[in-house]
N, C-alpha and C positions, 0 to 999 in steps of 0.2 A: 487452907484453901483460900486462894482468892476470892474477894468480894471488890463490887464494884461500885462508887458512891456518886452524885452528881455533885457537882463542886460544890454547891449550895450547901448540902448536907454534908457534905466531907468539912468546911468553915464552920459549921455550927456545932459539929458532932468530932474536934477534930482528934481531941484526946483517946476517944473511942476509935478514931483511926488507927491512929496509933501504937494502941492495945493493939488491936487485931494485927497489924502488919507484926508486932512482934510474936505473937499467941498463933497468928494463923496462916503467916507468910505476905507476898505483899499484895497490897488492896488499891486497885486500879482507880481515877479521877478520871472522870468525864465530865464535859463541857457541851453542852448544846448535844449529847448524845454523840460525841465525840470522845475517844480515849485521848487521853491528852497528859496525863501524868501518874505516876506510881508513888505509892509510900514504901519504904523495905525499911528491916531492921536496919540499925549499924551492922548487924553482924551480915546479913546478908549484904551489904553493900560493900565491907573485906573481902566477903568473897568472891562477889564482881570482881573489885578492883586485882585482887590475886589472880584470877583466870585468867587476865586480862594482862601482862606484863610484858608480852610482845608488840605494846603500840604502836606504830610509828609517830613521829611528832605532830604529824595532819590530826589522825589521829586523837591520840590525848589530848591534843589541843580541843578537838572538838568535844570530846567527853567531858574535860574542866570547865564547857560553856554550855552544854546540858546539864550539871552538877551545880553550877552558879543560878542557872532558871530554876532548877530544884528549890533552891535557897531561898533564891525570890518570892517562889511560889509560896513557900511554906512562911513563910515572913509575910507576904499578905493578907492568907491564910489567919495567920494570927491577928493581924490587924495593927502590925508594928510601922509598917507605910505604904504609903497609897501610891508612889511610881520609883522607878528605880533608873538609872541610866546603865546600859552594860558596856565595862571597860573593853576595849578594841584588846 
């Protein structure tokens, strides 16, 4: 079951995130009481990307730059850097 964490608490608790996105499916981030980003396992996010095989290149392109904000996120998250530039 989904739970829903405010990013605060998802940054400080973020291993516990984690846990449960794997243990309980995935567990929503919110921002100012804003949904705003999800955690999923690997394995759930296979199965995303498998469902999903008929992209078009708009598209995929745009999921590969949802997937990179992901990355971001979860990289600030940790506290590995504090601004990033996104490639064009």
């Amino acid at each position: 079951m989904s739970q829903t964490w405010q990013l605060q608490t998802a940054k400080n608790k973020f291993s516990q995130v984690v846990n449960q996105a794997l243990q309980s499916g995935p567990q929503i981030i919110t921002r100012r009481g804003v949904k705003t980003a999800v955690v999923i396992s690997f394995e759930d996010y296979r199965r995303l990307l498998a469902s999903r095989k008929k992209l078009s290149t708009f598209s995929a392109s745009l999921l590969w730059r949802r997937l990179l904000w992901s990355w971001i996120a979860i990289k600030a998250l940790c506290g590995k850097h504090s601004s990033y530039e996104i490639p064009a």
